[in-house]
Every structure is written in C-alpha cells, then in structure tokens.
Backbone as JSON Lines, residues from 0, in Angstrom:
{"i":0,"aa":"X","n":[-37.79,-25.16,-17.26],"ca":[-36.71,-24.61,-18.06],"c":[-36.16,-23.33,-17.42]}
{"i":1,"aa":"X","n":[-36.99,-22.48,-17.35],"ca":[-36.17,-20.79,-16.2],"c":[-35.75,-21.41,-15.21]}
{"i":2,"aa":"X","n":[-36.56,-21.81,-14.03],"ca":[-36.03,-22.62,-13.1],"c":[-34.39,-23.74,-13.17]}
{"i":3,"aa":"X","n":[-33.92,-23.93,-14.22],"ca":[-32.99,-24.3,-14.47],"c":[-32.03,-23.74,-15.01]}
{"i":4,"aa":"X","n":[-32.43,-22.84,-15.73],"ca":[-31.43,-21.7,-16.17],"c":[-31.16,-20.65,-15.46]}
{"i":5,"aa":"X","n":[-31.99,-20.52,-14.24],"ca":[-31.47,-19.72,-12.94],"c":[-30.92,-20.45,-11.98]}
{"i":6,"aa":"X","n":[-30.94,-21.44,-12.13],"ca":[-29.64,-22.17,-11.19],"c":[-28.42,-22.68,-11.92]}
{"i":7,"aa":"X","n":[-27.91,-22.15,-13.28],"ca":[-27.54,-21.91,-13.9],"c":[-26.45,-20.67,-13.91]}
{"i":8,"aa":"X","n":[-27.35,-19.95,-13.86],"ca":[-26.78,-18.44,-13.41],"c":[-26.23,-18.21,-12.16]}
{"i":9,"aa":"X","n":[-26.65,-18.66,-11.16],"ca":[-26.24,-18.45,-10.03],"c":[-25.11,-19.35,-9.86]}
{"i":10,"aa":"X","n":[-25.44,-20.89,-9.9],"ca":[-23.64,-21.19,-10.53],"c":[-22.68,-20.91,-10.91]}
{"i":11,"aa":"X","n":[-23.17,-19.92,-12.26],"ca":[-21.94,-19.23,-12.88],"c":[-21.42,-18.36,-12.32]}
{"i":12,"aa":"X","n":[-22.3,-17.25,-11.68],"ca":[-22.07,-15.56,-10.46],"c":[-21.42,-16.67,-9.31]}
{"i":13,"aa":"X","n":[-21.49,-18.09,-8.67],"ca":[-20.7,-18.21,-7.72],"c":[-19.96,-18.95,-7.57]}
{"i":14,"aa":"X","n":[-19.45,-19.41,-9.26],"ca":[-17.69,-19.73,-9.6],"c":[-17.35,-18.54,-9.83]}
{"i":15,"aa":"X","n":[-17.7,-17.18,-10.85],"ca":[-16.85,-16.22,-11.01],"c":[-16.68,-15.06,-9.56]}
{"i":16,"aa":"X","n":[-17.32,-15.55,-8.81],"ca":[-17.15,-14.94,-7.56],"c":[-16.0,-15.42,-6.83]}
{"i":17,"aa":"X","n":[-15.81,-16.57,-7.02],"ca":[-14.91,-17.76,-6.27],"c":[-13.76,-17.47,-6.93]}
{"i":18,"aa":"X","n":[-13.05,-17.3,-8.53],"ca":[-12.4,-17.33,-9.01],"c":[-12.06,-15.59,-9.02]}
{"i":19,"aa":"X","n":[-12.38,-14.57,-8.69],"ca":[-12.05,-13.51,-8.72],"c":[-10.68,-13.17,-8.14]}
{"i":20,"aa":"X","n":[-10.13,-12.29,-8.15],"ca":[-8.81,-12.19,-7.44],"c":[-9.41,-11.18,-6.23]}
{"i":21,"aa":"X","n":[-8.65,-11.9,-5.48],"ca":[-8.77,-11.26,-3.56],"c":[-8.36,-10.04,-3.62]}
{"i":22,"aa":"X","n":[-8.82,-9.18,-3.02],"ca":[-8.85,-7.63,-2.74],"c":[-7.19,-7.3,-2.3]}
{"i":23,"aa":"X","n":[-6.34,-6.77,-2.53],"ca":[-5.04,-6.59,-1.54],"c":[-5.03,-5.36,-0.75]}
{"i":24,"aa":"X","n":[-4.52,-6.07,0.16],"ca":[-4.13,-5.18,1.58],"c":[-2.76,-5.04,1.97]}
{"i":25,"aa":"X","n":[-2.38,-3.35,1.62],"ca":[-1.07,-3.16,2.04],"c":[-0.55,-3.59,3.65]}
{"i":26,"aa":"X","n":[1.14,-3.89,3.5],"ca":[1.39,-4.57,4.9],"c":[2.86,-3.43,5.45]}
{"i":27,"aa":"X","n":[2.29,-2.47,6.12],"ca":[3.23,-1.59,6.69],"c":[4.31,-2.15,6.91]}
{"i":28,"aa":"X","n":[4.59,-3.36,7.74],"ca":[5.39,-4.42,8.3],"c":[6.78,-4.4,7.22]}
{"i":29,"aa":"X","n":[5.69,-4.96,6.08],"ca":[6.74,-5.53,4.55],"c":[7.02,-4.42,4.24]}
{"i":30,"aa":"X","n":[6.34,-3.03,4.69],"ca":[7.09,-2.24,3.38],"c":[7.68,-1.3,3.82]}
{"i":31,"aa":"X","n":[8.15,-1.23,5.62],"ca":[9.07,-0.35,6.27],"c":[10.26,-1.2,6.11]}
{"i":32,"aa":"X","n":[9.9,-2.85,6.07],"ca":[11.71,-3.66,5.63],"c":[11.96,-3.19,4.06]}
{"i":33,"aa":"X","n":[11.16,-3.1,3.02],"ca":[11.62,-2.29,1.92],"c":[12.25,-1.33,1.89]}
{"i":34,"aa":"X","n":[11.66,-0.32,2.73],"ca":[12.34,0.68,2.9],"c":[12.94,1.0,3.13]}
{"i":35,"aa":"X","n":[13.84,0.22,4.28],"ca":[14.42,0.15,5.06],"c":[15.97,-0.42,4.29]}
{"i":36,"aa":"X","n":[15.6,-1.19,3.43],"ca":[16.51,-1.95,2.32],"c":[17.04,-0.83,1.02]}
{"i":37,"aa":"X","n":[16.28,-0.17,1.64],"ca":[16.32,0.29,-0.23],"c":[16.16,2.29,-0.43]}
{"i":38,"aa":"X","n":[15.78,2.82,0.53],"ca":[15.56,3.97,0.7],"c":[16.29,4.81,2.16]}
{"i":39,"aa":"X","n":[16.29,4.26,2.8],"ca":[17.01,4.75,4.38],"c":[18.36,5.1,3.73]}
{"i":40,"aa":"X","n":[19.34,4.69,3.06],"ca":[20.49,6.0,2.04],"c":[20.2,7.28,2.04]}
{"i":41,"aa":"X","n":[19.15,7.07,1.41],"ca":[19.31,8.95,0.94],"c":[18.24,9.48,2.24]}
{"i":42,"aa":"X","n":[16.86,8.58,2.63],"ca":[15.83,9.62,2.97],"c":[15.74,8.69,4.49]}
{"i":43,"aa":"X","n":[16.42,9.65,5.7],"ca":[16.23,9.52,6.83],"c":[15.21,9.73,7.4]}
{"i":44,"aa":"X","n":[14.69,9.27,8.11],"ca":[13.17,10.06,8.25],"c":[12.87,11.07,8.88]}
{"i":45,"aa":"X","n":[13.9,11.98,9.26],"ca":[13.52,13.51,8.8],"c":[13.3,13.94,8.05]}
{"i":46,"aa":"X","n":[13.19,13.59,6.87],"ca":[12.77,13.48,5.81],"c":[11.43,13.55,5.39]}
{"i":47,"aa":"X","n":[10.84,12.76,6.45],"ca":[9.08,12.84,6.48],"c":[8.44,13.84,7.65]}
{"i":48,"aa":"X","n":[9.11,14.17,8.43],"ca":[8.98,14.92,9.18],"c":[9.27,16.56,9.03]}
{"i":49,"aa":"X","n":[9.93,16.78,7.96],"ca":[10.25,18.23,8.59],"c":[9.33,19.25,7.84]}
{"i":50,"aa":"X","n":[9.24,20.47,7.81],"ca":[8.22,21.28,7.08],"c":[8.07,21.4,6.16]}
{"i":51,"aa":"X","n":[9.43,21.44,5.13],"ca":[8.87,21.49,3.84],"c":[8.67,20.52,2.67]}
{"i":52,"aa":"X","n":[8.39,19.39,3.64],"ca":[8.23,17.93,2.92],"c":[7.33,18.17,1.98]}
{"i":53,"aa":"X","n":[7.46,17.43,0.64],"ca":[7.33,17.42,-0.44],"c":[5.41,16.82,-0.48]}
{"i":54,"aa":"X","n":[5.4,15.75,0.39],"ca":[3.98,14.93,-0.07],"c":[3.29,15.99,0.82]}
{"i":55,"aa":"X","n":[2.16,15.78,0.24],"ca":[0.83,16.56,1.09],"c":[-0.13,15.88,1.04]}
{"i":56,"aa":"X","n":[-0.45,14.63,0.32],"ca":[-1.69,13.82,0.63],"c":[-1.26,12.59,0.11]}
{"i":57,"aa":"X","n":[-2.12,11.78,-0.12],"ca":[-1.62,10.54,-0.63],"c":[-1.31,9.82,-1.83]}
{"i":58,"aa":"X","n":[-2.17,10.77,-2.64],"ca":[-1.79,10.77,-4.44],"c":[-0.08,11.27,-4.25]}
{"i":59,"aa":"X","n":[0.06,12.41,-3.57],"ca":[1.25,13.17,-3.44],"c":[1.99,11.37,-2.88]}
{"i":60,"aa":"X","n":[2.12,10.76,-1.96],"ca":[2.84,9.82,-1.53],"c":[2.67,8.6,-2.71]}
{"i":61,"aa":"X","n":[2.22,8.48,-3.11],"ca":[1.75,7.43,-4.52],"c":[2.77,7.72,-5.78]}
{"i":62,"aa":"X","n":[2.07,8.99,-5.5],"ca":[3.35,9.61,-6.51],"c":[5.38,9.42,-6.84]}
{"i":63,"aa":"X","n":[5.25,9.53,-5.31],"ca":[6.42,9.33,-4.97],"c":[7.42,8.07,-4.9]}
{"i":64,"aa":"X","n":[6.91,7.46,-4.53],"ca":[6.95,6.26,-4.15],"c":[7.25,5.14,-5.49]}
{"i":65,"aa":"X","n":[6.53,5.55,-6.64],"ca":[6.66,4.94,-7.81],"c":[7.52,5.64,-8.36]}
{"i":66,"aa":"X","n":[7.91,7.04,-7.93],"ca":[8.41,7.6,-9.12],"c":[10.08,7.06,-8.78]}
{"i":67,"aa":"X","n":[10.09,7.07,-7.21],"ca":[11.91,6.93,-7.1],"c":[11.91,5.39,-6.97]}
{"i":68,"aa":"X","n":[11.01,4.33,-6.96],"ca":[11.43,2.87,-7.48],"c":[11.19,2.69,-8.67]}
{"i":69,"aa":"X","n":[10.87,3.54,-9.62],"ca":[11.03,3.38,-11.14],"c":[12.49,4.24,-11.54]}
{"i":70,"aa":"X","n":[13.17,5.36,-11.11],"ca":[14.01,5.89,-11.3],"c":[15.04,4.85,-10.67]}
{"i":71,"aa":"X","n":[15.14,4.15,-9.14],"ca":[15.98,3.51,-9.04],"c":[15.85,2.19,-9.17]}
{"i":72,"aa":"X","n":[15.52,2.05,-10.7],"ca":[15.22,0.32,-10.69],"c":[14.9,-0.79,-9.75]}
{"i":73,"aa":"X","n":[14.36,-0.23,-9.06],"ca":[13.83,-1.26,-7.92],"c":[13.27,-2.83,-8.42]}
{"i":74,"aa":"X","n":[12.72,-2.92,-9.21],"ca":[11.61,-3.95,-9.88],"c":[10.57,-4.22,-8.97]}
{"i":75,"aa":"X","n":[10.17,-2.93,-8.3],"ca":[9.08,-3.28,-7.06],"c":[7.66,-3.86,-8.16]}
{"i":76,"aa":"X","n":[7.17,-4.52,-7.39],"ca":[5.7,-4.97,-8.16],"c":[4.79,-4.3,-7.44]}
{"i":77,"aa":"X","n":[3.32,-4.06,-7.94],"ca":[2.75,-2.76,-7.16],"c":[2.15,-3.42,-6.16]}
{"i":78,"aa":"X","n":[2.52,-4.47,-5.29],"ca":[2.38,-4.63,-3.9],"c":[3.41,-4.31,-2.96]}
{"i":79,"aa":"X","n":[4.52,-4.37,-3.45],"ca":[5.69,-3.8,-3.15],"c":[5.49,-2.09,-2.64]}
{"i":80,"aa":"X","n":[4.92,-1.56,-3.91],"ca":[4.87,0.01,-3.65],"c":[3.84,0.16,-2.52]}
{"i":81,"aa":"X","n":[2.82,-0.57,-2.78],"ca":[1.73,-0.4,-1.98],"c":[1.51,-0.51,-0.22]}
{"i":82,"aa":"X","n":[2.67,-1.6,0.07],"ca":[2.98,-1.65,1.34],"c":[4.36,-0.46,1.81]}
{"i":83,"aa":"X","n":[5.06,-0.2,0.79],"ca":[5.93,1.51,1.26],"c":[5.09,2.35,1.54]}
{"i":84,"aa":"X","n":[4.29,2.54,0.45],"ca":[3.09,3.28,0.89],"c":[2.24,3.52,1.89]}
{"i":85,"aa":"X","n":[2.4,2.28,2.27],"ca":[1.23,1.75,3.85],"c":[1.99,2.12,4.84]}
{"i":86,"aa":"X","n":[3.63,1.99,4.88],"ca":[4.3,2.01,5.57],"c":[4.62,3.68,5.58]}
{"i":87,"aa":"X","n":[4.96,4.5,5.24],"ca":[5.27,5.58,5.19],"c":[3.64,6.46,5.81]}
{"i":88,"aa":"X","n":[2.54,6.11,5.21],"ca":[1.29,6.67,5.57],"c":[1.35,6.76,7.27]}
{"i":89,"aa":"X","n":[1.38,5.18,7.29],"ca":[0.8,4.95,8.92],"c":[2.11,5.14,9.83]}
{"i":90,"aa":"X","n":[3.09,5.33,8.97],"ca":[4.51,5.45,10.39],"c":[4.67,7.24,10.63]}
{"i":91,"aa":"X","n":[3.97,7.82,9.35],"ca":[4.44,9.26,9.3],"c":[3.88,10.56,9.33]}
{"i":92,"aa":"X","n":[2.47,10.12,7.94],"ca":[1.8,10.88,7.29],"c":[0.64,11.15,8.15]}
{"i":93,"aa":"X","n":[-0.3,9.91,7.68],"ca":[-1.27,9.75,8.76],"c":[-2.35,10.63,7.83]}
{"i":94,"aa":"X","n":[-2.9,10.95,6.76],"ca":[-3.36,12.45,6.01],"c":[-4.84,12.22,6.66]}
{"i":95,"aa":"X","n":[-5.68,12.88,7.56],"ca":[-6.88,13.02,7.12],"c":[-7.61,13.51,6.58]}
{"i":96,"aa":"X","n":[-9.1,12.48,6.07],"ca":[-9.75,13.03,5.12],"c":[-9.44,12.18,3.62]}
{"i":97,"aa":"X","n":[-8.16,11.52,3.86],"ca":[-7.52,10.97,2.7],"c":[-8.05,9.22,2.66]}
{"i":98,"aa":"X","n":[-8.12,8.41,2.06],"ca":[-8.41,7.08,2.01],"c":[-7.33,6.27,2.84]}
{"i":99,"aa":"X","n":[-7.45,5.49,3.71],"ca":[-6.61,4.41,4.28],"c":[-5.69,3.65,3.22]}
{"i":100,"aa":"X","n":[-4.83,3.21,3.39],"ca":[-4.08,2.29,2.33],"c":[-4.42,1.12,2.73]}
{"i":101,"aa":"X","n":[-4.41,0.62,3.55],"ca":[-4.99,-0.79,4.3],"c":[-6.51,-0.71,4.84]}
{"i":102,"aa":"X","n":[-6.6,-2.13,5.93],"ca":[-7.99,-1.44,6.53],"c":[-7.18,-1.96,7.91]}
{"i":103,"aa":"X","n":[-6.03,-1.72,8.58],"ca":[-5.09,-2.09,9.33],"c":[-5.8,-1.22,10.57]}
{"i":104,"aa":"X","n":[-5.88,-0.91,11.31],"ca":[-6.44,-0.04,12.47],"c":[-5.75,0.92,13.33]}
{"i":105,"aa":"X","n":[-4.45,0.01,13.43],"ca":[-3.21,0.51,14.68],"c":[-2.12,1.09,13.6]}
{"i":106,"aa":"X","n":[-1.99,2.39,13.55],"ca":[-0.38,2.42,12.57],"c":[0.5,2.47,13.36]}
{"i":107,"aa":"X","n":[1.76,1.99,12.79],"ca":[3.04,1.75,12.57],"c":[3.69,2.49,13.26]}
{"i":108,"aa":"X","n":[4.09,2.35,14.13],"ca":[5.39,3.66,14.62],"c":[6.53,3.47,14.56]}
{"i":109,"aa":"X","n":[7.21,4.94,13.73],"ca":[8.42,4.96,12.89],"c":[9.33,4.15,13.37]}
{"i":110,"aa":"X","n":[9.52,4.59,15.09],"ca":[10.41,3.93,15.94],"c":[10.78,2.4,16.38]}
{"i":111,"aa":"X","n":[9.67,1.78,16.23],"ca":[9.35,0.5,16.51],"c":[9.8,-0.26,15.23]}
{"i":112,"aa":"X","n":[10.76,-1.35,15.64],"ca":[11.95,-2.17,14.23],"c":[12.49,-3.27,15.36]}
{"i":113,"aa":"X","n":[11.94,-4.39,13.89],"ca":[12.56,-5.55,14.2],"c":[13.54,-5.96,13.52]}
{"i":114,"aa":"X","n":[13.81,-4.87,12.3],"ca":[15.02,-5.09,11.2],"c":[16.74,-4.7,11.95]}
C-alpha cells in the first residue's frame, strides 16, 4: 500500500512538473524591434547615454518601461516589456551587481540593426 501511494506521488510531482509553465526569457532581438516601433520618436538613444539619464538600476528601467507603455497605450503584454527591457539593459545599461534580464551571454549592441 505506501509503496503504491509513493508511486503515486511521484506521478503526480511529475505531471505537475510537466504541466508547469516554462520559465521566460527576455529576447533583446524582439524588444529593440519594439522599440524601435514604438519609442525611437521621442527617445533617441542619447537618451540612454547621456549623464543625467533618469534609470540607475534596473527596478529604475522596469520602472520605466511600464510606466511609458501604460501611459502610451501600448497593450504591451509583460513579455513585451520584458524583452524592451532586455533590450535597453544589454544594448545600453549593462548595471552591475544588478540581476540579468535573460541568461543571454553576449549583449546587444545599440548599433547593430536588422530593422
């Protein structure tokens, strides 16, 4: 009877393992063409570059990021934000000390566009 109700259990831990939702990984790629669509108007990327830029870490870029695609109705979904995010980190920011947005290795350089 245990013997069966622990293979039981472990059945159950490895359908709800199976059925879990997959971890997401921001895609710099997707979210410099977002940006690129939808933000390059107002914020050139001197913008990320110059001294008295606004973000200072990555909550600071999180921040941001939601706040002006909720102000400009974007209808981004938060994979959407999450790859601007990825994209702006690894093309610009770079914060160390701060958490990766991806687990991507090589970032993004600003310059480099296939759009």
């Amino acid at each position: 009877m245990i013997k069966r109700d622990c293979k039981s259990i472990i059945a159950l831990l490895t359908c709800s393992a199976a059925l879990a939702a997959p971890v997401a990984h921001a895609d710099a790629v997707r979210g410099r063409a977002l940006y690129e669509q939808h933000c390059n108007l107002c914020h050139l990327s001197t913008a990320h570059v110059r001294a008295n830029h606004k973000v200072e870490n990555v909550q600071d870029l999180r921040h941001f990021v939601r706040r002006w695609s909720d102000y400009l109705k974007l209808g981004w979904a938060e994979e959407d934000r999450m790859d601007v995010e990825e994209y702006l980190h690894s093309a610009y920011y770079r914060f160390e000390g701060d958490p990766v947005l991806s687990d991507d290795p090589e970032p993004l350089a600003a310059e480099e566009s296939s759009y």
